[in-house]
C-alpha positions in Angstrom: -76.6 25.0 5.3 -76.9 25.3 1.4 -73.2 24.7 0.9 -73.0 22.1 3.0 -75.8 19.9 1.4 -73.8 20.7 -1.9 -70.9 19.7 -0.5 -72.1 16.3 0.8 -73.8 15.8 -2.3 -70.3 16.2 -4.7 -67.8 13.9 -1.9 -70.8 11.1 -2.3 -70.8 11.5 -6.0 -66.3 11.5 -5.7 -67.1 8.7 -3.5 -69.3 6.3 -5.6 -66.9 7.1 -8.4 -63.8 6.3 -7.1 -65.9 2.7 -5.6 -65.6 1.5 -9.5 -61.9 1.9 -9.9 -59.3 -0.4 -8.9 -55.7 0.3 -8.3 -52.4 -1.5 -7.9 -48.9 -0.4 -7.4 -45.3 -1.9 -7.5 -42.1 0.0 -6.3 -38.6 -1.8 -7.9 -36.8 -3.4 -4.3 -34.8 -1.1 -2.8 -35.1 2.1 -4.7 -35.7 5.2 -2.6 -37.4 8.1 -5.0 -37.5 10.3 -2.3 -33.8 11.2 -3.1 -35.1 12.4 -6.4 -36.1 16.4 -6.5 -36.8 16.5 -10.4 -39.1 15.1 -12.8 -41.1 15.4 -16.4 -44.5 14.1 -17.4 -43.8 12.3 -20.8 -46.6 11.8 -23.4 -47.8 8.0 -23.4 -49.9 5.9 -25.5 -53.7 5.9 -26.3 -54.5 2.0 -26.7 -57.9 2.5 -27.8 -58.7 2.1 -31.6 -59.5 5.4 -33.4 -63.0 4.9 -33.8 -63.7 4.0 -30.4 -62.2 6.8 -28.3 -64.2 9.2 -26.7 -61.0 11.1 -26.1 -58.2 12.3 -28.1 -54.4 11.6 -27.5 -54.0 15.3 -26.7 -57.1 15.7 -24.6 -56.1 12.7 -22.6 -52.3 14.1 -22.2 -53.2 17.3 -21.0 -55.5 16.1 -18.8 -52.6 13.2 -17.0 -50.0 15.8 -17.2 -52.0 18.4 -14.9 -52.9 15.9 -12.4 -49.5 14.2 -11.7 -47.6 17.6 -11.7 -50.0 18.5 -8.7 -49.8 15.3 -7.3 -46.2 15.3 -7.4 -45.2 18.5 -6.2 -48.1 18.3 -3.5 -45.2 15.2 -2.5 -42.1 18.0 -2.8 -40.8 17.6 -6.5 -40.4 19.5 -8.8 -41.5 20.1 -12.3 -39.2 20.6 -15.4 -39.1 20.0 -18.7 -35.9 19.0 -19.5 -33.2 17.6 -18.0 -35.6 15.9 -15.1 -33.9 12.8 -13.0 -37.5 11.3 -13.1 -40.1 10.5 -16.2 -43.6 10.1 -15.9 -45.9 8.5 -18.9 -48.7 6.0 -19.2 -50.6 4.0 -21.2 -54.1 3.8 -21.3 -56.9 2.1 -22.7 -60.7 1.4 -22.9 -62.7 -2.0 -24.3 -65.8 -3.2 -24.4 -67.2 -6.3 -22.6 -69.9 -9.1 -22.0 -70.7 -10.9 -18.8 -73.1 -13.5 -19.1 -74.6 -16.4 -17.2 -77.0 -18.9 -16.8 -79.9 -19.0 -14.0 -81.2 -22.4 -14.2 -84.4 -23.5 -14.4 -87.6 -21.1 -13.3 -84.6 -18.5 -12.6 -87.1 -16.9 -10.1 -89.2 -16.4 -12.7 -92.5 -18.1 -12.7 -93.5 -20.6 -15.5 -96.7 -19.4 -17.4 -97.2 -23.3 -18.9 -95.9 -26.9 -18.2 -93.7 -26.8 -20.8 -91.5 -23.5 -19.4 -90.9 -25.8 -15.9 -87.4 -27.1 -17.2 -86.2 -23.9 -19.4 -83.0 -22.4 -18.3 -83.1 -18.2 -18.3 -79.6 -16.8 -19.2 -78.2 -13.0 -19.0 -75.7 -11.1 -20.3 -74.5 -7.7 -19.8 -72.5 -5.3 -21.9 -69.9 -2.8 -20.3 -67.3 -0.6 -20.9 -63.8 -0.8 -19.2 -60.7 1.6 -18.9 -57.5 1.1 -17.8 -54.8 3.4 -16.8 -50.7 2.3 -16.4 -48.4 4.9 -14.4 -45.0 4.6 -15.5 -42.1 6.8 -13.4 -38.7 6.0 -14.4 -35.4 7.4 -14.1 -32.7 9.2 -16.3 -31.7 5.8 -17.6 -35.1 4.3 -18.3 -35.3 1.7 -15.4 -38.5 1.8 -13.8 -38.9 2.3 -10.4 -42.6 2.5 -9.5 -45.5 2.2 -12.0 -49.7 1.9 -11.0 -51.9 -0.3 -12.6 -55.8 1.7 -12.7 -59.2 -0.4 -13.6 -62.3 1.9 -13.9 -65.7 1.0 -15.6 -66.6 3.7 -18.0 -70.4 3.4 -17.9 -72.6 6.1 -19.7 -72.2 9.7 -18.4 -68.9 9.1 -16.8 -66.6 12.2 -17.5 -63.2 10.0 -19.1 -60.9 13.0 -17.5 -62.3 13.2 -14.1 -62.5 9.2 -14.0 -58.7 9.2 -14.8 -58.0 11.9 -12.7 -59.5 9.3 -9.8 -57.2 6.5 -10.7 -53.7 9.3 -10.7 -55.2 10.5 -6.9 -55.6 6.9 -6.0 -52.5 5.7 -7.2 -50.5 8.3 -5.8 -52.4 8.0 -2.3 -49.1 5.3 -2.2 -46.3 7.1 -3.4 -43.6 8.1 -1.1 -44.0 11.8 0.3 -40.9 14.1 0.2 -42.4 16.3 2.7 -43.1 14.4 5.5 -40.0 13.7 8.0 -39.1 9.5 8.2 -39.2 8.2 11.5 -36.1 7.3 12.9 
């Protein structure tokens, strides 16, 4: 009973993580990648000025290059790392913004005098966003299928296991060596 309240309590925690992310992906017309059996993660670019990353270059490879090696041999290719018909690499990046807006007048708020009757109330609100670009190309550079990932990187969010979110959900539509096409 114990492990299953546990487990509940991590897939609703997975859950409401993976809510805040956002990704799309594009596969180049015509291109079949299950005829590819090889492929190499590639280090990408870290966007994010030096003095704002809460991640090294290193950290952040490491951490990509262990999640699409399982991702993509759970999908029936194979890691090398050399010589590889496919390349994988990214760039990602994090920034800070500010939404803001204006309530109007009283802005459910109630007026303490006459002269707060016509005041507008305004808001803003100050966020972090991440975002994470999948590259795979081929021997001769040409891209083939990339995956754009959007993720909000409020306070306490581990950076690794947020990206590792965006890789699982990006790869939930990439084609599948092991399952048999329907004729």
């Amino acid at each position: 009973m114990k492990k299953l309240i546990v487990l509940l309590a991590l897939v609703s925690i997975v859950g409401f993580a993976l809510q805040a992310q956002t990704v799309k992906t594009t596969i180049t017309k015509g291109v079949d990648l299950t005829k590819y059996e090889t492929f190499t993660v590639v280090k990408g670019e870290l966007m994010t000025p030096p003095d704002e990353r809460l991640v090294s270059n290193e950290t952040l490879f490491k951490s990509f290059k262990k999640t699409i090696i399982q991702e993509m041999e759970l999908r029936g290719y194979k890691f090398v790392d050399s010589s590889a018909q496919l390349s994988v690499s990214y760039v990602a990046g994090a920034y800070n913004t500010t939404d803001g807006g204006a309530m109007g007048p009283l802005s459910q708020t109630p007026a303490s005098n006459p002269s707060e009757m016509n005041q507008a109330r305004s808001w803003s609100h100050e966020s972090r966003q991440g975002m994470l670009v999948i590259d795979i190309s081929d021997s001769s550079k040409k891209e083939l299928w990339s995956a754009t990932g959007n993720l909000t990187l409020d306070a306490g969010v581990e950076l690794t296991r947020a990206v590792d979110g965006v890789i699982y959900k990006a790869f939930k539509k990439f084609p599948n060596k092991n399952k048999k096409k329907k004729k």
